[in-house]
N, CA, C and O atoms as a GROMACS GRO file, in nm:
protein
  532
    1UNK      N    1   0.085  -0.116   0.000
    1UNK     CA    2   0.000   0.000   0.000
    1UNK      C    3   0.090   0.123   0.000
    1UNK      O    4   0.185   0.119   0.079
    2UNK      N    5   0.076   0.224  -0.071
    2UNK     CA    6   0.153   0.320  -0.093
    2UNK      C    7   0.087   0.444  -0.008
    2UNK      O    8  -0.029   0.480   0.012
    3UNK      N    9   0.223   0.496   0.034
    3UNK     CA   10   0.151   0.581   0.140
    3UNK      C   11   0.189   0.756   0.078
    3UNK      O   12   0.275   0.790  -0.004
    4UNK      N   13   0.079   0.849   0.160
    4UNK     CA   14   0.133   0.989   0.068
    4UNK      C   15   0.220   1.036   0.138
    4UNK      O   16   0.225   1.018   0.260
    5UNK      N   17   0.300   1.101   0.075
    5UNK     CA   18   0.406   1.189   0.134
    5UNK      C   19   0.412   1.332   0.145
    5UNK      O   20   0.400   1.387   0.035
    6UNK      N   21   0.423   1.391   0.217
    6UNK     CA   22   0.418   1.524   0.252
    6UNK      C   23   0.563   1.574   0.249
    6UNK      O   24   0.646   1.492   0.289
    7UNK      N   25   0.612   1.708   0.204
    7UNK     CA   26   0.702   1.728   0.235
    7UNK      C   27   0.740   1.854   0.316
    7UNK      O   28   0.714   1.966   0.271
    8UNK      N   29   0.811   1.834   0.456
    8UNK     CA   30   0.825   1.890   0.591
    8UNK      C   31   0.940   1.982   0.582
    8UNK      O   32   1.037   1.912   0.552
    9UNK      N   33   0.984   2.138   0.597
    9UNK     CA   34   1.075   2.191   0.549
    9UNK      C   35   1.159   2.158   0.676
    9UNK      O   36   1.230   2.252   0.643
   10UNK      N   37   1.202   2.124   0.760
   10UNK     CA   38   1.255   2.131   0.874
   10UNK      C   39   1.256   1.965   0.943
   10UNK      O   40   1.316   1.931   1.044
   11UNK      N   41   1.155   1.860   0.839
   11UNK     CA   42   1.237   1.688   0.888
   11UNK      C   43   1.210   1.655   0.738
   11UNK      O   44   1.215   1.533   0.729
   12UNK      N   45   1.188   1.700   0.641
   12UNK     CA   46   1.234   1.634   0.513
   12UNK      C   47   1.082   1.582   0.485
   12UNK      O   48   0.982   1.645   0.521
   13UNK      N   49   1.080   1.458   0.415
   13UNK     CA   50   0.971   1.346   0.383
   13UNK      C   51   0.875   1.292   0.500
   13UNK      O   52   0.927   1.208   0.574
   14UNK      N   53   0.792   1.316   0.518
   14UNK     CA   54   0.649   1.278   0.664
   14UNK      C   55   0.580   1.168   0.603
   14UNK      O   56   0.542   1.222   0.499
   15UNK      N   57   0.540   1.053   0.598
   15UNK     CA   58   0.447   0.971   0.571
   15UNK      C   59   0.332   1.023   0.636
   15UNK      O   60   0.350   1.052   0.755
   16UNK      N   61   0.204   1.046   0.585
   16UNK     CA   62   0.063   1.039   0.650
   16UNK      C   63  -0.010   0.918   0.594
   16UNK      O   64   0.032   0.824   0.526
   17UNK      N   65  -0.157   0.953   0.652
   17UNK     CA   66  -0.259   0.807   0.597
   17UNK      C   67  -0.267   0.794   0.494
   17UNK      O   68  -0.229   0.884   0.419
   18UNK      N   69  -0.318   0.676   0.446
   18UNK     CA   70  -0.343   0.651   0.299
   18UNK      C   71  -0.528   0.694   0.259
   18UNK      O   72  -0.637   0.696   0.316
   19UNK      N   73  -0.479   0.716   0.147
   19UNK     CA   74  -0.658   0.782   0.129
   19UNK      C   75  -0.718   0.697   0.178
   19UNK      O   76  -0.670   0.598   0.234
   20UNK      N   77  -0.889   0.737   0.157
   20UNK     CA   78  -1.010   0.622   0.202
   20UNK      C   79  -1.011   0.513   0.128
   20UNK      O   80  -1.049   0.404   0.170
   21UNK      N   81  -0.957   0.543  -0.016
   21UNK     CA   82  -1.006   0.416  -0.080
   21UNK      C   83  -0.906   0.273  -0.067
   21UNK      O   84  -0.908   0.154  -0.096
   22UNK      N   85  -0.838   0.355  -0.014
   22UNK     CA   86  -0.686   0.229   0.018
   22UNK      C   87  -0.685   0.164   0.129
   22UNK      O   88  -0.611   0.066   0.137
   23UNK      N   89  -0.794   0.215   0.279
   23UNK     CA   90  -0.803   0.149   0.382
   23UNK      C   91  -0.860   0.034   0.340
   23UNK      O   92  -0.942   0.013   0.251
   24UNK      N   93  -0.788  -0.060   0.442
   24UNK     CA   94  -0.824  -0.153   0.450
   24UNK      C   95  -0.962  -0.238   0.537
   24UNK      O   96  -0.912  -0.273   0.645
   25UNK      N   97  -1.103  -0.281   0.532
   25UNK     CA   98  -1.166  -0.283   0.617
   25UNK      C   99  -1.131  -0.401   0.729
   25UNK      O  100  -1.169  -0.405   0.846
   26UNK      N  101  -1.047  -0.498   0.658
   26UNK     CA  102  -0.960  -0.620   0.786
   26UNK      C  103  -0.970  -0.588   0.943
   26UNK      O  104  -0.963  -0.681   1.023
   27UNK      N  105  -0.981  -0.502   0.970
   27UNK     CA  106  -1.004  -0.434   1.130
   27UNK      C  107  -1.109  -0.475   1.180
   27UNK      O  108  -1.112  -0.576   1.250
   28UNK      N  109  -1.238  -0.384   1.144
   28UNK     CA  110  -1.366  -0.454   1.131
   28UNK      C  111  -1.392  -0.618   1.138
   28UNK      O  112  -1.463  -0.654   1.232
   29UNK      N  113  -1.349  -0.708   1.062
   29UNK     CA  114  -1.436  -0.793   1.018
   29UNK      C  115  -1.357  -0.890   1.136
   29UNK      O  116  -1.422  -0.978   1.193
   30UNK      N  117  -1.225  -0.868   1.167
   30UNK     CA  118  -1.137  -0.931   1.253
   30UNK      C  119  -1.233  -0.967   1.430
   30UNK      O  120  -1.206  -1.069   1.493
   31UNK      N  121  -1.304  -0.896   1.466
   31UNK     CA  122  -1.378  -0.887   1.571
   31UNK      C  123  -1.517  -0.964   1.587
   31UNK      O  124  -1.620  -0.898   1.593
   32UNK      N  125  -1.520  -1.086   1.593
   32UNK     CA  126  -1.655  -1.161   1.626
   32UNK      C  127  -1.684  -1.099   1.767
   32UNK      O  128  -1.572  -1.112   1.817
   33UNK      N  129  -1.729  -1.065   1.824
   33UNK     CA  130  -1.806  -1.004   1.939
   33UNK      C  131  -1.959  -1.033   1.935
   33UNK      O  132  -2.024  -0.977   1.846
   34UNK      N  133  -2.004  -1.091   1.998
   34UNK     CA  134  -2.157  -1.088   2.026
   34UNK      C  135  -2.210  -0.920   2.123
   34UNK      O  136  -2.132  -0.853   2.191
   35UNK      N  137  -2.348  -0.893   2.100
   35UNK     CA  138  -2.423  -0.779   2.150
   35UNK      C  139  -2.367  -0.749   2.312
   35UNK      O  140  -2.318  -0.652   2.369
   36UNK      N  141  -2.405  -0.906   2.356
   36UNK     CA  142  -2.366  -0.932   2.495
   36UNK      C  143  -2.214  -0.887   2.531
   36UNK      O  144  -2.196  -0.798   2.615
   37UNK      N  145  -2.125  -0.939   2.476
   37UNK     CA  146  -1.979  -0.916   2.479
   37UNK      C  147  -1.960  -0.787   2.521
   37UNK      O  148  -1.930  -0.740   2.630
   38UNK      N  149  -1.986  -0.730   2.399
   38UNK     CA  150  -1.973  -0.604   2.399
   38UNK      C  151  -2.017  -0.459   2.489
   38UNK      O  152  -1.964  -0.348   2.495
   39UNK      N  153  -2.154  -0.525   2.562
   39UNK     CA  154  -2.203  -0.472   2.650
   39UNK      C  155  -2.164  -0.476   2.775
   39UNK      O  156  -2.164  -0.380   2.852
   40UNK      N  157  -2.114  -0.639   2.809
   40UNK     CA  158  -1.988  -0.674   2.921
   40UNK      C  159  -1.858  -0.563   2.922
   40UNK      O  160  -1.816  -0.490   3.012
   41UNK      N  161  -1.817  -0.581   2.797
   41UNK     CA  162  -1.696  -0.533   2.819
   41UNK      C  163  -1.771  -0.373   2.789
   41UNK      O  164  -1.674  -0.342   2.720
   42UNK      N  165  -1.817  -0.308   2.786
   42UNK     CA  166  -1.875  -0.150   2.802
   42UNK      C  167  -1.865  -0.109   3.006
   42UNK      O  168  -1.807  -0.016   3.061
   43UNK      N  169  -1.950  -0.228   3.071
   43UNK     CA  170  -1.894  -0.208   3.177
   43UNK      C  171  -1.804  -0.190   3.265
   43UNK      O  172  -1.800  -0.138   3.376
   44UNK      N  173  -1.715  -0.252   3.182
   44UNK     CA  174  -1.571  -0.222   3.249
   44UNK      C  175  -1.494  -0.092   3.273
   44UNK      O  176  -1.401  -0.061   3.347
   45UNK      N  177  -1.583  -0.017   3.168
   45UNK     CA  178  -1.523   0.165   3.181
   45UNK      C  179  -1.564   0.263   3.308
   45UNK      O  180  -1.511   0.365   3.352
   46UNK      N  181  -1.716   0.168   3.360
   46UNK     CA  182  -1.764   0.269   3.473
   46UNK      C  183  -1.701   0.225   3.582
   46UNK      O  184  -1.645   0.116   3.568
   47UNK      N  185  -1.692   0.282   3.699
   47UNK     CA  186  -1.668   0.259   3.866
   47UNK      C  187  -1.731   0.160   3.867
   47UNK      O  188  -1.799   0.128   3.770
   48UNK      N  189  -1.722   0.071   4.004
   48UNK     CA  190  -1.798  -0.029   4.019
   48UNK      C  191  -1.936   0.014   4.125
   48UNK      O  192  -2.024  -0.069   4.144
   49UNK      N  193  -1.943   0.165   4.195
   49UNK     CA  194  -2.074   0.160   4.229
   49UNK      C  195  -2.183   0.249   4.134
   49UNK      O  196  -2.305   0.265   4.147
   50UNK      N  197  -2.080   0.302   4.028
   50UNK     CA  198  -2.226   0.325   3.914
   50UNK      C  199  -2.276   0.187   3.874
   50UNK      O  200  -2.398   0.189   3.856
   51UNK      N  201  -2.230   0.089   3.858
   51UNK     CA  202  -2.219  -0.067   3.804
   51UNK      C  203  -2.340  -0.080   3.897
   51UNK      O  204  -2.447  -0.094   3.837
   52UNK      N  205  -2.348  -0.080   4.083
   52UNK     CA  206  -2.390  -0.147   4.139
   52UNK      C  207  -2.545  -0.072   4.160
   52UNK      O  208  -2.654  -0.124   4.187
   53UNK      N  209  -2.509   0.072   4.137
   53UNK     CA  210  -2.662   0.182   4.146
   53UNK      C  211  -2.708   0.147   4.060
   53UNK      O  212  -2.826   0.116   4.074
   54UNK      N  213  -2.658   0.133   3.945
   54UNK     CA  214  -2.741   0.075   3.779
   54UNK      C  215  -2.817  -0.057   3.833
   54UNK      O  216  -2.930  -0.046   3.880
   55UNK      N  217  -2.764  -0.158   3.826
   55UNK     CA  218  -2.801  -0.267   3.915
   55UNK      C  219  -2.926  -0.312   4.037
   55UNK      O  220  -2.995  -0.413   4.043
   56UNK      N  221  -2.920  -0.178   4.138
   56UNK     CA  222  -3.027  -0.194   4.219
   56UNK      C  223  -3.118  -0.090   4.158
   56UNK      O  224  -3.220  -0.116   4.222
   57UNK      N  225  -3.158   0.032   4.060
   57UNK     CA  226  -3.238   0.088   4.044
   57UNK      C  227  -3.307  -0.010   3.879
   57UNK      O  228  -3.424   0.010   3.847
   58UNK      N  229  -3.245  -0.079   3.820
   58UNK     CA  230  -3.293  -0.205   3.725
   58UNK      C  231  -3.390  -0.312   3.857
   58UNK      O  232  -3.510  -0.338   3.845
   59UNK      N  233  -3.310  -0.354   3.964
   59UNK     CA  234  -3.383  -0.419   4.017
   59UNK      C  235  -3.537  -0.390   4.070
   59UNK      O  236  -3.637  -0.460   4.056
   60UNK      N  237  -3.523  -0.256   4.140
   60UNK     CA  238  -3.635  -0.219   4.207
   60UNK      C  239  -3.723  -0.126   4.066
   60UNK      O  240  -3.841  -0.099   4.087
   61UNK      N  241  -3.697  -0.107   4.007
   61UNK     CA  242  -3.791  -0.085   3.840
   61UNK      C  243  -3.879  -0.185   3.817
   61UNK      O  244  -4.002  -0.174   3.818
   62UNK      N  245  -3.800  -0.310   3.790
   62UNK     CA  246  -3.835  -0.437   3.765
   62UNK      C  247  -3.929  -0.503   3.894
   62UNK      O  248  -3.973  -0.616   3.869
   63UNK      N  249  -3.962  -0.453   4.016
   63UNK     CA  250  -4.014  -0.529   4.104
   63UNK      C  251  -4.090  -0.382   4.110
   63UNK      O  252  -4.194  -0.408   4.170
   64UNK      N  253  -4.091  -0.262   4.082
   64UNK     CA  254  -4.240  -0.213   4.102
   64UNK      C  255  -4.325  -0.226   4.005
   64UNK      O  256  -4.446  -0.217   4.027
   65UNK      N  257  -4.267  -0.254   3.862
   65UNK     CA  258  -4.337  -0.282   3.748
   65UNK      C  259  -4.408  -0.417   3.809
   65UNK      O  260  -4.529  -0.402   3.826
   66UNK      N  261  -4.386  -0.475   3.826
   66UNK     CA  262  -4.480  -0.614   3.875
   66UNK      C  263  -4.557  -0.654   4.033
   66UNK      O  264  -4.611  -0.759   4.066
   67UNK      N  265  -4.538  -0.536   4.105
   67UNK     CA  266  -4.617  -0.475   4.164
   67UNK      C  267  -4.735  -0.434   4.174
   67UNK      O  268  -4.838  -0.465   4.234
   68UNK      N  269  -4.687  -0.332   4.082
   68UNK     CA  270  -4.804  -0.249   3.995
   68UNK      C  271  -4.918  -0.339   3.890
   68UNK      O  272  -5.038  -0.320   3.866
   69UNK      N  273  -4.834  -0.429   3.850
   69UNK     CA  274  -4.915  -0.542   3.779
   69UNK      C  275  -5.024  -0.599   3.813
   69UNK      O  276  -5.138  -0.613   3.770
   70UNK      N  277  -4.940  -0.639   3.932
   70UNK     CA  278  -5.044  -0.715   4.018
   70UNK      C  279  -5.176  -0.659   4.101
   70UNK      O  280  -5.282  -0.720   4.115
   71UNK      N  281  -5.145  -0.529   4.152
   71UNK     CA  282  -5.234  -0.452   4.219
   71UNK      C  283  -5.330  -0.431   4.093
   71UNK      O  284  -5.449  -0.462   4.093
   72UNK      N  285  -5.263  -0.378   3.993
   72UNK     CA  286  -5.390  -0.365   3.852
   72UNK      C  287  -5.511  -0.448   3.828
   72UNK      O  288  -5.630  -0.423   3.809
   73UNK      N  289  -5.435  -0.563   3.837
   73UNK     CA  290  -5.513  -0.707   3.837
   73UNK      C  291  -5.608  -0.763   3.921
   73UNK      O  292  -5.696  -0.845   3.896
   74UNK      N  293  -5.562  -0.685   4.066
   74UNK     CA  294  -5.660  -0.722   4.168
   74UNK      C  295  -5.750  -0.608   4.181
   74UNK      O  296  -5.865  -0.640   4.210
   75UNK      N  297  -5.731  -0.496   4.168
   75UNK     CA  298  -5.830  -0.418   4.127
   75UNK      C  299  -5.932  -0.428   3.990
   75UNK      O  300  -6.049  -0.428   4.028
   76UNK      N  301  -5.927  -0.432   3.926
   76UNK     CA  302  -5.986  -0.507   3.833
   76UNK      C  303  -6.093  -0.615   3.812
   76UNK      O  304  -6.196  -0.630   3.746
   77UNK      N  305  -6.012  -0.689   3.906
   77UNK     CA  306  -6.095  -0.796   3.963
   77UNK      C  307  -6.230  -0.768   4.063
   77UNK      O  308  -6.335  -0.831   4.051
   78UNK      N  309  -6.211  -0.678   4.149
   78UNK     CA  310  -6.248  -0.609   4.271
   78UNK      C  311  -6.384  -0.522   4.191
   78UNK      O  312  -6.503  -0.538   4.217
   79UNK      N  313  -6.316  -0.413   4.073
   79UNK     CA  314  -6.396  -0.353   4.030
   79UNK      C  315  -6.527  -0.397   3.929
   79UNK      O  316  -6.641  -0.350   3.920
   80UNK      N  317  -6.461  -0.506   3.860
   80UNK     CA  318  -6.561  -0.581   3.793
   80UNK      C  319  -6.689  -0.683   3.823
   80UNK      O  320  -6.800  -0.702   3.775
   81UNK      N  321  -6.610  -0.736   3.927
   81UNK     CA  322  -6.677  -0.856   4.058
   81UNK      C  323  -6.823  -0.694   4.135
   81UNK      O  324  -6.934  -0.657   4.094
   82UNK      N  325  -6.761  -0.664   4.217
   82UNK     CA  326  -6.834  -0.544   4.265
   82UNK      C  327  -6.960  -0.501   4.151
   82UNK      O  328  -7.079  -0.504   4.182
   83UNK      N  329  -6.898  -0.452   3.985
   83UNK     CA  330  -7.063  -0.394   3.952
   83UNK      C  331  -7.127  -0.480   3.970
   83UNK      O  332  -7.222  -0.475   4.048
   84UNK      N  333  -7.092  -0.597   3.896
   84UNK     CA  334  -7.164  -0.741   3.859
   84UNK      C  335  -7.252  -0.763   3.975
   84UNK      O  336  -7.372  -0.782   3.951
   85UNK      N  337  -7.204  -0.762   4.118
   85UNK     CA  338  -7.308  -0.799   4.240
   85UNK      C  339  -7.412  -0.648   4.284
   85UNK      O  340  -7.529  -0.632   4.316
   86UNK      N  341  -7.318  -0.579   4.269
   86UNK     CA  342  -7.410  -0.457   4.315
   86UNK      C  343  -7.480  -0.352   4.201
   86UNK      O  344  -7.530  -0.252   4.255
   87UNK      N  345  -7.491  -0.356   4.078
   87UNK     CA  346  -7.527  -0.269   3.995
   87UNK      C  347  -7.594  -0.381   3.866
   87UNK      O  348  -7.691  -0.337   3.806
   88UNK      N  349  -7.555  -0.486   3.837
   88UNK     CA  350  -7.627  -0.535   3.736
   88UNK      C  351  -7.759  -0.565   3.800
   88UNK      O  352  -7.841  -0.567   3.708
   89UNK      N  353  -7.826  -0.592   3.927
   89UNK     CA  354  -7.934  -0.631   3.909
   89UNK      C  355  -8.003  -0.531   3.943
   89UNK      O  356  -8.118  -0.543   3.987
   90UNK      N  357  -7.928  -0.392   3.924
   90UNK     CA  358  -8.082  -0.281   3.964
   90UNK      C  359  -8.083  -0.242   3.807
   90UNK      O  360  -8.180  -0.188   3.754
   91UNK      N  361  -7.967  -0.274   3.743
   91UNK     CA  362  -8.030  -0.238   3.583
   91UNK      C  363  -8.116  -0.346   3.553
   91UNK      O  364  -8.199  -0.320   3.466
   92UNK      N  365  -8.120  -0.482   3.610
   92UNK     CA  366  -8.190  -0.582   3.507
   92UNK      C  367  -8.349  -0.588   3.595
   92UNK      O  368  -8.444  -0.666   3.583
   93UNK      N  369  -8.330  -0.486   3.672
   93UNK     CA  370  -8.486  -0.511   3.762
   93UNK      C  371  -8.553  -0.348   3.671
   93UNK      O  372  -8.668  -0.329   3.632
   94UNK      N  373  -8.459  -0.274   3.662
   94UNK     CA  374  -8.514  -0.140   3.600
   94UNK      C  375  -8.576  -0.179   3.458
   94UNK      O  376  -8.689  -0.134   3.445
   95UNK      N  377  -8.550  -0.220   3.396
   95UNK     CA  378  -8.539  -0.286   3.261
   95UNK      C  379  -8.663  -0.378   3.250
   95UNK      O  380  -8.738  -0.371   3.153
   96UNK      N  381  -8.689  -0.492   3.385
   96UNK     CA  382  -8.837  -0.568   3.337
   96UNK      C  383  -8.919  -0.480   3.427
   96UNK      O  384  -9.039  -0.508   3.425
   97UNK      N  385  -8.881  -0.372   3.512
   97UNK     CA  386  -9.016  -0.302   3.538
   97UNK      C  387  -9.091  -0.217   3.423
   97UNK      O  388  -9.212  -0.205   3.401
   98UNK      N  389  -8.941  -0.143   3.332
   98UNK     CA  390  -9.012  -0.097   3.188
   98UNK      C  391  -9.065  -0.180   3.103
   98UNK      O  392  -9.171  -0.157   3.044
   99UNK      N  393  -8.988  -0.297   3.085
   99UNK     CA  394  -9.100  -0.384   2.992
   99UNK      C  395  -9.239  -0.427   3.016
   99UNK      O  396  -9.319  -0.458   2.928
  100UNK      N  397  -9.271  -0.424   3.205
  100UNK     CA  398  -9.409  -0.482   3.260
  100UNK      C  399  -9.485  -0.300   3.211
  100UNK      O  400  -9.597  -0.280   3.162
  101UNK      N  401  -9.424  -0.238   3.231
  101UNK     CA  402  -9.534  -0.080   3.195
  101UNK      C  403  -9.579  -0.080   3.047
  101UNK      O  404  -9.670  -0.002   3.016
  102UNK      N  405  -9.526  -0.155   2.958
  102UNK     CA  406  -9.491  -0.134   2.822
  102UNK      C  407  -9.595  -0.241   2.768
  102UNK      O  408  -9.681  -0.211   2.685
  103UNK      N  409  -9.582  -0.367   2.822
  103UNK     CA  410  -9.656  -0.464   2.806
  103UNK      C  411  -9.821  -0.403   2.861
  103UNK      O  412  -9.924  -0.427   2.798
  104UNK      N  413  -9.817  -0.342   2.958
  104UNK     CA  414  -9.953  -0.318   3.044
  104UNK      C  415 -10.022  -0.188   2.920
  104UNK      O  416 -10.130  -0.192   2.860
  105UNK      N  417  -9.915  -0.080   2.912
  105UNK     CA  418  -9.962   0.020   2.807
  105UNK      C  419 -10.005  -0.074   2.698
  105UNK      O  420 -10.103  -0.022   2.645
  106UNK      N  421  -9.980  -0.175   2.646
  106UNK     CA  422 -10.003  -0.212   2.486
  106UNK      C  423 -10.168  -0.289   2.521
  106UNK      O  424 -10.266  -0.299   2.447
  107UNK      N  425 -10.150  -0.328   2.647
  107UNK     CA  426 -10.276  -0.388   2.642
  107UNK      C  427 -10.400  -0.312   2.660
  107UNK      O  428 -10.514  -0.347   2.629
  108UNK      N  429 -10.366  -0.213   2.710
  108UNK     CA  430 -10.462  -0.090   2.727
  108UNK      C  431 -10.485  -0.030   2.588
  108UNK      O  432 -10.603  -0.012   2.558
  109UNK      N  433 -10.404   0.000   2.510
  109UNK     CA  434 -10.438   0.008   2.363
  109UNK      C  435 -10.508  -0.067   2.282
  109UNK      O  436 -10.568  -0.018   2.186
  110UNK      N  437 -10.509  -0.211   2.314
  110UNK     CA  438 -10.566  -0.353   2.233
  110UNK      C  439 -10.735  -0.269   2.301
  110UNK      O  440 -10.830  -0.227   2.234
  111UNK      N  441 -10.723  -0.270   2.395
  111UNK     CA  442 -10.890  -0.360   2.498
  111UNK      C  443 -10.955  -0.187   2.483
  111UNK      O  444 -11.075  -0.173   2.459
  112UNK      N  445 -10.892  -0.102   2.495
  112UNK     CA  446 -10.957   0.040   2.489
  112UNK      C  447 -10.976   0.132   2.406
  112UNK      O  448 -11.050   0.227   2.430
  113UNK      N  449 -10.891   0.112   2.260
  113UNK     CA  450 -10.832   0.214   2.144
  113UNK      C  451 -10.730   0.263   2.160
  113UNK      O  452 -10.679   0.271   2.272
  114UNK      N  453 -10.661   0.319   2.031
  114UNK     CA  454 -10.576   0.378   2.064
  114UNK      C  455 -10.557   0.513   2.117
  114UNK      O  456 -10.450   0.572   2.134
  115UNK      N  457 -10.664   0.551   2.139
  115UNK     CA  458 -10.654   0.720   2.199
  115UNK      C  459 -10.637   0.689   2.339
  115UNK      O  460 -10.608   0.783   2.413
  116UNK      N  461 -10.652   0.562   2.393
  116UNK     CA  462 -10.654   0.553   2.570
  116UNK      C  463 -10.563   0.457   2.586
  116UNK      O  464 -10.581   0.355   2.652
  117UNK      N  465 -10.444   0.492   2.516
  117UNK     CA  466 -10.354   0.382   2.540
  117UNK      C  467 -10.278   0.492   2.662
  117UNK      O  468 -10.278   0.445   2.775
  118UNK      N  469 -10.239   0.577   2.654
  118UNK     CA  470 -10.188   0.685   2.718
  118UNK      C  471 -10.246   0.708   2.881
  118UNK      O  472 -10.347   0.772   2.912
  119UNK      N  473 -10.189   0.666   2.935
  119UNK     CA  474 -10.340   0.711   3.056
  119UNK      C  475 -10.306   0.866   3.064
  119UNK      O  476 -10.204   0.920   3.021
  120UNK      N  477 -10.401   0.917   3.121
  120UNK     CA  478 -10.405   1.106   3.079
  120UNK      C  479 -10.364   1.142   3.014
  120UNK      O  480 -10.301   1.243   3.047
  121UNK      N  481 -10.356   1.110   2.890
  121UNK     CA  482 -10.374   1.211   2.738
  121UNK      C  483 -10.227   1.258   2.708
  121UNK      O  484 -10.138   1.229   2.788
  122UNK      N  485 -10.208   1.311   2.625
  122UNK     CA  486 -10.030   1.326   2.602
  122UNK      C  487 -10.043   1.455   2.659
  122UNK      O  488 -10.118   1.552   2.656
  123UNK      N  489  -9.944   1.415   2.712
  123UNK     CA  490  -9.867   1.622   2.780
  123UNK      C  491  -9.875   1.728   2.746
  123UNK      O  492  -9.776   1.759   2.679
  124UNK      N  493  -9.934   1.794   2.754
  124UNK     CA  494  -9.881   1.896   2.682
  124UNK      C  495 -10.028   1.974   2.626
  124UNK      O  496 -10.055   2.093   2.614
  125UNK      N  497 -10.100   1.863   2.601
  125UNK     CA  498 -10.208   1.894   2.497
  125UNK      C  499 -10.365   1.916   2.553
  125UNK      O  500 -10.403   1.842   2.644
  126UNK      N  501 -10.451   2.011   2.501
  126UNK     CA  502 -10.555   1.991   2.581
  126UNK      C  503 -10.661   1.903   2.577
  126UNK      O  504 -10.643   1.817   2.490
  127UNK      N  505 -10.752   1.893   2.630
  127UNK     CA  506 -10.837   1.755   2.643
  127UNK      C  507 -10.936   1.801   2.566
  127UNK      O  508 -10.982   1.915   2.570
  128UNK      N  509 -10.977   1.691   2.476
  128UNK     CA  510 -11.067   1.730   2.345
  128UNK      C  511 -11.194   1.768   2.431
  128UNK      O  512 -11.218   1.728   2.545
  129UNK      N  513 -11.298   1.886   2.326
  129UNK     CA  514 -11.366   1.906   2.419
  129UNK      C  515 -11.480   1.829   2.401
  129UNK      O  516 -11.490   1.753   2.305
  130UNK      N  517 -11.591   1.845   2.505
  130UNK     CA  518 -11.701   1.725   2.527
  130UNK      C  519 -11.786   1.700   2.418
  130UNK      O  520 -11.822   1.586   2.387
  131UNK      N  521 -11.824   1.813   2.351
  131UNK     CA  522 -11.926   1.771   2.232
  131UNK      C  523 -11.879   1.732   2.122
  131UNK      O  524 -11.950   1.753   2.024
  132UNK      N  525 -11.779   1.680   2.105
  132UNK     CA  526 -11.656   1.702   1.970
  132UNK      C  527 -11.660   1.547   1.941
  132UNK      O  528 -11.633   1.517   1.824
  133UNK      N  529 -11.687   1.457   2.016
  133UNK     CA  530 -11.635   1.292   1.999
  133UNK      C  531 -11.708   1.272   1.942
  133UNK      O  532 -11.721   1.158   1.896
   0.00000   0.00000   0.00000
């Protein structure tokens, strides 16, 4: 590989780098390292109680995250269990008391007409007058 030469008025001939296209990438490819490896050996640059603070604030992360999990879960449980006993059966009692009014109105329409399906007349409106029917 031919290298460039510079010339230095005061040491003569300087070798510098060789352009880009002449590097060689052999450096690179020389290094099997796995992710892990590499992350091992990254630790080795810090102190050992940044090592050990890293360490217990990963730990206690990791144990409130599943903490928190769990409390989610039992609340959840708690909150769902709870409507189910205390709120579904005043909707499902609200619900066949409207259908028994609904059923009772329709039959009052069958057996009376439909002008007396209504008991007292619609809202709002005045009551037809007596000589008019």
């Amino acid at each position: 590989m031919a290298a460039i030469e510079e010339l230095s008025p005061v040491l003569g001939p300087v070798s510098t780098r060789p352009p880009e296209d002449e590097i060689d990438d052999d450096e690179d490819e020389d290094l099997d390292e796995t992710l892990v490896e590499r992350l091992w050996g990254l630790t080795e640059m810090f102190p050992n109680s940044v090592r050990t603070a890293a360490g217990v604030s990963a730990h206690c992360s990791l144990s409130l995250v599943k903490k928190l999990y769990s409390f989610s879960r039992t609340a959840l449980w708690v909150g769902t269990t709870s409507f189910m006993i205390l709120v579904l059966p005043v909707v499902f009692e609200t619900e066949r008391l409207q259908l028994e009014q609904q059923q009772i109105q329709q039959q009052r329409q069958i057996l009376l007409g439909p002008n007396t399906g209504m008991s007292g007349g619609i809202p709002g409106m005045m009551p037809p007058a007596p000589g008019k029917i």
